[in-house]
N, C-alpha and C positions, 0 to 999 in steps of 0.2 A: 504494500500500500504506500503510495506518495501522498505526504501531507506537506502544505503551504501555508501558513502560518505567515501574514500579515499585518506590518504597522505596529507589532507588540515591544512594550517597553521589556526587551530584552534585560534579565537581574542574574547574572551568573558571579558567582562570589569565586569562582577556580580561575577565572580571568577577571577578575573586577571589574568586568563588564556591566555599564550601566547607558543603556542607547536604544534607542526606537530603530528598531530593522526587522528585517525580513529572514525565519527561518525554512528550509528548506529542510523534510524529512524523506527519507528513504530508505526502502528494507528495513526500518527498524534504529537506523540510526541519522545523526545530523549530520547531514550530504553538503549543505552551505549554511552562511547566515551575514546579512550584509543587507546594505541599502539597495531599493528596486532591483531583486533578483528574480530572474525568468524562473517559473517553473514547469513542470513536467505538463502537456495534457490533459492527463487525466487525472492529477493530483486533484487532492479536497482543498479545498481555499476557504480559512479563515480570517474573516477580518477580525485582529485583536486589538482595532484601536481603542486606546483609553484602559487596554488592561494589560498587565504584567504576564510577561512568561519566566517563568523560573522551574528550576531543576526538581525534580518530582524531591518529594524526602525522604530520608534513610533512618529509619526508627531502629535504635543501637538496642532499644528493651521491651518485646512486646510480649505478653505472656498466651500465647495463643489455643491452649488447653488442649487442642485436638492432637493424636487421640490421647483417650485416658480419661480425659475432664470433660467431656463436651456437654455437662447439662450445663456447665457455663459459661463455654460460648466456641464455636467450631471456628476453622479455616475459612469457611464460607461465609460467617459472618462477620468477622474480624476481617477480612482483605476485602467485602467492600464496604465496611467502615473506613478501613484504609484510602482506600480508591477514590471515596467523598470527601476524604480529609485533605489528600493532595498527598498521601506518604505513597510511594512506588516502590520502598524496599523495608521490609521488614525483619529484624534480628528473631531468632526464635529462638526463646527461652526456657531450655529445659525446669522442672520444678518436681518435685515427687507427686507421682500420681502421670504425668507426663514428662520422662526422662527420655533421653538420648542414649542407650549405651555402645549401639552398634550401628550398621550399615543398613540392616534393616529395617531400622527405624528411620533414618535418617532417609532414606528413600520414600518409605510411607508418606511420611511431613510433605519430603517435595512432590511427589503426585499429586494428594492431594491438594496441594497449593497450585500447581500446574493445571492442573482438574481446572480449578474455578479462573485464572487467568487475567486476576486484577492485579497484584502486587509480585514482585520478586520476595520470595522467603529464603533466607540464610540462616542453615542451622548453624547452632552453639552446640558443641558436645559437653557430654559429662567427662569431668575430669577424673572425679572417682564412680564405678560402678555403683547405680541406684543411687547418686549423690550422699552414699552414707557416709563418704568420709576416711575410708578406712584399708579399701583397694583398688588401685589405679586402674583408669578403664583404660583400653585398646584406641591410644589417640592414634596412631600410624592409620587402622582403619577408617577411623571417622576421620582425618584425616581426606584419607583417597576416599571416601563417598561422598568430601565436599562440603564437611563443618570448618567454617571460617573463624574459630577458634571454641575454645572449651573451659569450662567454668566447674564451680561447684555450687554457686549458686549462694543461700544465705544459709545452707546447709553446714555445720562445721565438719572442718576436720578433727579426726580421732587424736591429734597430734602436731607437731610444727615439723615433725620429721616428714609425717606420710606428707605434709604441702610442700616442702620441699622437694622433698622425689617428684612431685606431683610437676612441681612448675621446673625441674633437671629436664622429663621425660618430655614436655612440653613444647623445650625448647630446643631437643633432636627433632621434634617433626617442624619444627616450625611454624606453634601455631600460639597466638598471643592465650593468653592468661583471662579471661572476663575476674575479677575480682570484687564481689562484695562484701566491702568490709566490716565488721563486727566481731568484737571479741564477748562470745554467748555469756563468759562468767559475770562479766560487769554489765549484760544486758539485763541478767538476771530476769527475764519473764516481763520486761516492763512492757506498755500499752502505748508512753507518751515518754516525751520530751522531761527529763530529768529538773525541774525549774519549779517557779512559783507556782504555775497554774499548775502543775500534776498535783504541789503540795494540797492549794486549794480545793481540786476534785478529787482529793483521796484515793488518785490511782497511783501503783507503784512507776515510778522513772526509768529511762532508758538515759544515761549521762552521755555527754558526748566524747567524753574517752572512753564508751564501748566502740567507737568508729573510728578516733585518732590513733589506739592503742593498733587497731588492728593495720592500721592504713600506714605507720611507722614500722610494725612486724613485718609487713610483705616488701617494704622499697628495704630493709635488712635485707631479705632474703634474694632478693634482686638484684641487688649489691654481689651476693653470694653464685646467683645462680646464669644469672645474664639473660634472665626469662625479660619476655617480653609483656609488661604488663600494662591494662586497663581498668580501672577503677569505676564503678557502677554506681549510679547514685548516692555522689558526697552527699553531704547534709551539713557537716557541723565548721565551722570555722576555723579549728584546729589543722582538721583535715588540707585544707585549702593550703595554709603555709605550708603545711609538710610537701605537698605535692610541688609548692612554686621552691621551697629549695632542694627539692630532688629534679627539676627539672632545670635550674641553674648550678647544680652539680652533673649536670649530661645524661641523668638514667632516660633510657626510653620508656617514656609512660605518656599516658592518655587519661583521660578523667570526663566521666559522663557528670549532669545532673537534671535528676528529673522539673519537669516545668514545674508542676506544682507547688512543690521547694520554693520557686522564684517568687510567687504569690501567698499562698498563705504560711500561719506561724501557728505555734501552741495558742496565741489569744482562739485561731479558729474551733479551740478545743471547748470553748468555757462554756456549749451547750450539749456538751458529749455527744457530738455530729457523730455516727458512725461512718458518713460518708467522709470525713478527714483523719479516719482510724487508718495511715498507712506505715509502711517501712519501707525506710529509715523514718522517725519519724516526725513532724514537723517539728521545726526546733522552734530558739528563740529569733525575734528583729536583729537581732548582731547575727547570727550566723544566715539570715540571707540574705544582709546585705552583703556580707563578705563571698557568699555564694557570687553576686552578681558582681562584686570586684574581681572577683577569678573569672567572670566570662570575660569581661571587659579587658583584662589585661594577658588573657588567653590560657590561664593557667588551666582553666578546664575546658574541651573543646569542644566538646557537645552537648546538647539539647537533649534529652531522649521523653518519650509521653510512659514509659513504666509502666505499662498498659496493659492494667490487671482484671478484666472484667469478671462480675461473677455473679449470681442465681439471686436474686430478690431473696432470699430468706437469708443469705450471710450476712447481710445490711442492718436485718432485724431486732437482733437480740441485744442486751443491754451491752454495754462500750465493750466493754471489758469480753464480752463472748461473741464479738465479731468479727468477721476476717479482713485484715488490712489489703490495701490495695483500691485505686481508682483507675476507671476505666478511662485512658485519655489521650487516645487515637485522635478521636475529634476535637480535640482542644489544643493539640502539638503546636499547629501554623498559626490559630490566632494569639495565644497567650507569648509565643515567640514573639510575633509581631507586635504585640504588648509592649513590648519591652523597646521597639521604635519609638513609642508613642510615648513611651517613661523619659527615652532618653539615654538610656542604659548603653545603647548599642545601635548602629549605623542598620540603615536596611540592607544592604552585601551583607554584612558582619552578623548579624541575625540569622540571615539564610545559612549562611557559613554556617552556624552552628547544629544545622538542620539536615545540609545536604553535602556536600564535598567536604566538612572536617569527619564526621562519622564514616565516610564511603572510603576515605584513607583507611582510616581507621580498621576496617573491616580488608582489606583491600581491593576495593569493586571500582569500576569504572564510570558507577550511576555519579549522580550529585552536581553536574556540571552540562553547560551547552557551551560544546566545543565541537570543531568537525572529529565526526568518525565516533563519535560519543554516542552512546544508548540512548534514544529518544524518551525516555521518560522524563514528562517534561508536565508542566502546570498551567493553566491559563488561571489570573485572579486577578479579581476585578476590586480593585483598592478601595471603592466608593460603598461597596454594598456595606449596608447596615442592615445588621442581623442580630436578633437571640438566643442564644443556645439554648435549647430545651431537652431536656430528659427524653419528652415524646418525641423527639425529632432525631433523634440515636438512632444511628444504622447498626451497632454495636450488640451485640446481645446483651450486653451487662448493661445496665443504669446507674452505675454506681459515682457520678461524679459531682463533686460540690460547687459544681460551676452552673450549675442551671439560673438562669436567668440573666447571667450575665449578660453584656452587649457587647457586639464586638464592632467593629469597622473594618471589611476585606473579605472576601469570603473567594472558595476555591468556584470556580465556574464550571473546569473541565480538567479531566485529567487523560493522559496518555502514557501504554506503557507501551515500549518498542515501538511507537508511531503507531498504538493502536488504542482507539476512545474505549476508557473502564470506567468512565463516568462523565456525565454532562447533568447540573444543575435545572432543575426543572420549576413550574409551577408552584408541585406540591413541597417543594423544600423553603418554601419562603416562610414565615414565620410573625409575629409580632414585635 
């Protein structure tokens, strides 16, 4: 299929390209891009003036349940919540109940995912088998079946030995490290944020040297082992220094942070919301400011939506017997965008954190409009003013605290390989 794409304010942050032209798709990737370009016959021609093309986005953390979990929420209905969102690649996040430990799992995922043909899915492997912690899984194979690195998830290890072999073994195949950090003894079981407000609501604390503790143990060991490591959903402020002077002493590392973190705090805790019962878990106003000083000054390079959907009855039960995690696929690109509108961070340097720093990261070629580049690409329209609404989730889970909010920009169209996996309609308009 040829697609011609017209008049769009071209936003590529891998060329800090910022300029109204004309792009030119074919077979699946970007063939030209430039002022009044001819194109094919029988190419599709859209006119995009007055709205934004930019590079589809790369979600570093989506928890996509299938198989194992699907009463809360499958591959078909997470990619095209994807697809509405504007995300075109998704990380897939092993968890117990849906683990990675072989080849034949990891085939499954992408079938299925291929099946439905909205989103690119990248598996994560499991680093130890059943993520318990305690025997190293078969990364060589997962490897060659195509997981683009391997984690253990928030699961512990039985030990600092068996992580060590874990992140030696890791780094004969060549595959980075996912790391999230927590050290379990100093989490002790907590619900929230170690601070005033937990004393307040009488739930037991999570301190933020359960996160720094662990996040200072692994760049040790990194030191040691020459793994290649990535850090999953900072949270706390600590964390942030450790990572800006390990990455101005040379270690290779990388560092996610979920959007949610960017916006709300423990204050969002003071009506025992279960929909802001997440992990890591909302800290204090100093650690997201310090969050957004590490975007701004690059110490963390990604954005990720953390994207935990789940069954209307985990939502239910009082704080403390609820399951953590927000659904927030559909919130990645505006709450990013957000952050334009704060001030925080440049419109390039926004996307950046959405599409070509994570797709390095990963090692993929998405995230960028370049020639010869995977056409997965976004058309958005900057002007729409929209409200999020729960009823309006293409997502299986409802579990996000953003309902009602407003936002300004909405995705229009999206395209994977030069091929439409969604276009805005009618019924998506909203109050």
């Amino acid at each position: 299929m040829s697609l011609f794409i017209r008049n769009a304010r071209v936003l590529d942050p891998a060329s800090r390209t910022d300029a109204v032209m004309d792009v030119n798709v074919e077979n699946g990737e970007i063939h030209s891009l430039g002022k009044n370009l001819t194109h094919c016959p029988d190419a599709e021609i859209i006119d995009a003036s007055g709205q934004w093309l930019i590079p589809g986005a790369v979600d570093l953390g989506s928890w996509l349940r299938e198989p194992g979990l699907d009463y809360k929420a499958t591959l078909a209905t997470e990619t095209t919540a994807a697809a509405a969102s504007g995300v075109t690649t998704l990380c897939y996040q092993p968890e117990p109940g849906a683990s990675v430990d072989n080849s034949a799992q990891v085939n499954l995922i992408q079938d299925l995912a291929d099946a439905q043909g909205r989103a690119n899915v990248q598996v994560i492997g499991n680093i130890t088998r059943q993520l318990e912690g305690d025997t190293l899984s078969n990364m060589g194979g997962l490897k060659r079946s195509g997981c683009i690195a391997v984690t253990n998830g928030w699961q512990p290890y039985a030990d600092l030995n068996i992580m060590q072999s874990a992140m030696k073994y890791a780094t004969t195949h060549n595959l980075t490290v996912f790391v999230y950090p927590v050290e379990h003894a100093l989490a002790n079981n907590g619900f929230m944020h170690e601070g005033a407000v937990s004393t307040r609501l009488g739930l037991p604390g999570i301190p933020s040297a359960a996160e720094t503790v662990a996040v200072a143990q692994t760049l040790s060991l990194m030191e040691l082992t020459g793994t290649r490591v990535h850090f999953c959903r900072l949270s706390a402020a600590g964390s942030v220094r450790l990572l800006r002077q390990a990455r101005q002493s040379g270690l290779e590392v990388s560092a996610d942070v979920a959007a949610h973190q960017l916006f709300l705090t423990e204050a969002d805790l003071m009506d025992y919301n279960p929909l802001c019962h997440v992990w890591p878990p909302l800290r204090a106003e100093a650690d997201r400011v310090a969050l957004l000083e590490g975007l701004a000054d690059n110490t963390i390079d990604a954005i990720c939506s953390d994207h935990q959907p789940h069954d209307t009855d985990a939502k239910l039960a009082p704080f403390q017997q609820t399951e953590p995690g927000i659904a927030g696929l559909e919130t990645l690109l505006p709450l990013t965008l957000r952050l334009v509108e704060d001030g925080t961070l440049s419109e390039l340097d926004a996307l950046n954190k959405i599409t070509f720093q994570p797709a390095q990261i990963i090692g993929s070629e998405a995230g960028q409009i370049t020639q010869n580049a995977p056409a997965d690409l976004v058309l958005f329209d900057p002007d729409d003013l929209w409200t999020f609404t729960l009823e309006n989730m293409r997502s299986k889970g409802k579990n996000s605290p953003f309902a009602n909010w407003a936002f300004q920009g909405r995705v229009s169209r999206t395209f994977l390989a030069g091929q439409p996996v969604y276009a805005l309609s009618g019924s998506d308009t909203c109050p």
